[in-house]
C-alpha positions, 0 to 999 in steps of 0.5 A: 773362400770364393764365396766369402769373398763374393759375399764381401762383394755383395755387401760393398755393392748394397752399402754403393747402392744405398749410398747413392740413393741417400746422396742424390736424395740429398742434392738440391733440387729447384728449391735450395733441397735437403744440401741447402740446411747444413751449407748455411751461408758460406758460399764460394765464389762460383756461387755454390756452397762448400757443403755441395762441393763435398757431396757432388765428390761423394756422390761420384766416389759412390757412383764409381763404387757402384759401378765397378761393384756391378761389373766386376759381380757381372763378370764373376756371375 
C-alpha cells in the first residue's frame, strides 16, 4: 500500500515539476513573451493583462505543489 501511494506521489511531483517549467516558460520576458500571444489587448488597469493574472496564480499553485511534493518525499525517503 505504501508504495503505491509513494508512487502517486512521485507522479504528482513530476506533473508540479513540468508544470512549472512550461509556466515560467511561458512568462514574458523583456519582449512582451510567449503570455503576450493569447492576452491579445485587454488589459487591466495596473497595465498587465488578465491572461498574466491567471498564469502568475498557476505558476504559484504550481510552485507550492512542487514544494510540498518535495518535502513531504524528503521526509518519507
Amino acid at each position: 500500500m505504501g508504495s503505491v501511494l509513494l508512487n502517486i506521489l512521485f507522479a504528482i511531483h513530476i506533473i508540479g515539476c513540468l508544470g512549472v517549467i512550461l509556466l515560467i516558460l511561458l512568462h514574458s520576458g523583456r519582449g512582451g513573451g510567449i503570455s503576450g500571444l493569447f492576452s491579445g489587448m485587454v488589459d487591466t488597469f495596473d497595465g498587465s493583462g488578465i491572461v498574466e493574472k491567471n498564469l502568475d496564480r498557476l505558476t504559484i499553485i504550481a510552485g507550492l505543489l512542487f514544494a510540498v511534493t518535495t518535502i513531504v518525499l524528503f521526509i518519507l525517503l
